[in-house]
Every structure is written in C-alpha cells, then in structure tokens.
C-alpha positions as CSV (number, residue, x, y, z in Angstrom):
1,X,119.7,226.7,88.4
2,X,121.2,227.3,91.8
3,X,121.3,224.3,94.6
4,X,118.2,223.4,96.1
5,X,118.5,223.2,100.4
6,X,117.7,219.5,101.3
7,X,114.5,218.8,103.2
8,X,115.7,217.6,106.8
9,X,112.2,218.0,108.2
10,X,112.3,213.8,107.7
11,X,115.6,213.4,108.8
12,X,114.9,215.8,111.8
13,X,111.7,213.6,112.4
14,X,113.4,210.6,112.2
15,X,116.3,211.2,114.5
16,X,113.8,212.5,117.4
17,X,111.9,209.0,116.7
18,X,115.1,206.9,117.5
19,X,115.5,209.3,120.5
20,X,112.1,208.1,121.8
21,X,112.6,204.5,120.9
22,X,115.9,204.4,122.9
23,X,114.5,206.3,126.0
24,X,112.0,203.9,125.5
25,X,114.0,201.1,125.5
26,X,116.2,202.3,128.5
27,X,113.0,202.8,130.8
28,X,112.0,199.1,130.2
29,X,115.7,197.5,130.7
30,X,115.2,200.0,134.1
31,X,111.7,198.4,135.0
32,X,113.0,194.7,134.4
33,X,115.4,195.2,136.8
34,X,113.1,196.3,139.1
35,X,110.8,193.7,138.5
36,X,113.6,191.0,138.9
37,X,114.7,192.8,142.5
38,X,111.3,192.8,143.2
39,X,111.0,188.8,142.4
40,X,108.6,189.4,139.4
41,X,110.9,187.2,137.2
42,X,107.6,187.0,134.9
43,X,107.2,190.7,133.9
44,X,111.0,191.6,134.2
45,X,111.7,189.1,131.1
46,X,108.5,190.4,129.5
47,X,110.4,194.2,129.7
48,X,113.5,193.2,128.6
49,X,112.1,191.5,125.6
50,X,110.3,193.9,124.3
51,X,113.5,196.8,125.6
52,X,115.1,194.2,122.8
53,X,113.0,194.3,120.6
54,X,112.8,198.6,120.4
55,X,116.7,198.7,120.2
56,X,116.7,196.0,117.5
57,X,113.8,198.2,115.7
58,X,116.4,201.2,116.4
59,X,119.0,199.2,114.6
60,X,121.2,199.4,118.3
61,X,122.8,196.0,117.8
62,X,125.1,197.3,121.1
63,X,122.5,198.0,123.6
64,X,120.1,194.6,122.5
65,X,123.1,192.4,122.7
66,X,123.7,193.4,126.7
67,X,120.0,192.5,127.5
68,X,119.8,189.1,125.5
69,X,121.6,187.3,128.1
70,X,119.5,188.1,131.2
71,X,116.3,186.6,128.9
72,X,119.3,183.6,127.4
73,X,119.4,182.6,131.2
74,X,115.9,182.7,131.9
75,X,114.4,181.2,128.6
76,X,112.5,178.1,129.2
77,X,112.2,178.6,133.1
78,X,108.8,178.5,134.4
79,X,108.0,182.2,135.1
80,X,110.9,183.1,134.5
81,X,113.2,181.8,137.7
82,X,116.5,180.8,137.5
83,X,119.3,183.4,139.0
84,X,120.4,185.8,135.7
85,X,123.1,188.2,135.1
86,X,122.3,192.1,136.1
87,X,121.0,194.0,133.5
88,X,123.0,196.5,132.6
89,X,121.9,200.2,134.0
C-alpha cells in the first residue's frame, strides 16, 4: 500500500489561528499603551490583561511574561494608577 499524504488542512488552520491570536495580542499590548499615555490607567490594564491572556492561550510564554509586569505594578491600585514600566512595543 503506498504512503498516504498527511492532511495539513488542520495544521494549516491552526497555524493561521495563532497568527490571528498574536496580531491580536500585539494590537491590545499597542492600545494599553495608548491608553496609559493617554492617562486611562483603567482600560490600559484591562488590554494588557486580556493581550496576556491571548499569548498565554497561544502558548507564547515570551511575549506574556514582558506584559505581566506593567499589570504586577498596577495590581491593587485604584484604577489602575501608580507609575509602571513601558510596555514593550
């Protein structure tokens, strides 16, 4: 019987999904520092968490490790204040 060709329709599928989710991720790590320029210490830690949370669901240990500081340093800060590292661009 001669060698069957792998399916990589899934694997194709798959690898354009993680595309997405880390474009994703990069465009909110982009707005929260925007928002935090703009003083909106609120929605920039609300961006960053969930930019974590897409690179973490990506399995990019890397690129979630640079934002956790920024929300370390503003954890527990009423909406958010406190002066933070940059994120990274």
């Amino acid at each position: 019987m001669p060698p069957q060709p792998e399916d990589t329709g899934g694997s194709k599928e798959r690898e354009q999904h993680n595309r997405k989710l880390s474009a994703h991720a990069d465009a909110l790590v982009a707005l929260a520092e925007v928002e935090e320029l703009s003083g909106r210490e609120g929605e920039a830690m609300v961006a960053a968490d969930e930019a974590v949370r897409l690179y973490e669901l990506k399995g990019n240990v890397v690129s979630a490790n640079r934002v956790q500081p920024r929300l370390a340093a503003n954890a527990g800060t009423p909406g958010g204040g406190g002066t933070a590292p940059s994120l990274p661009a």
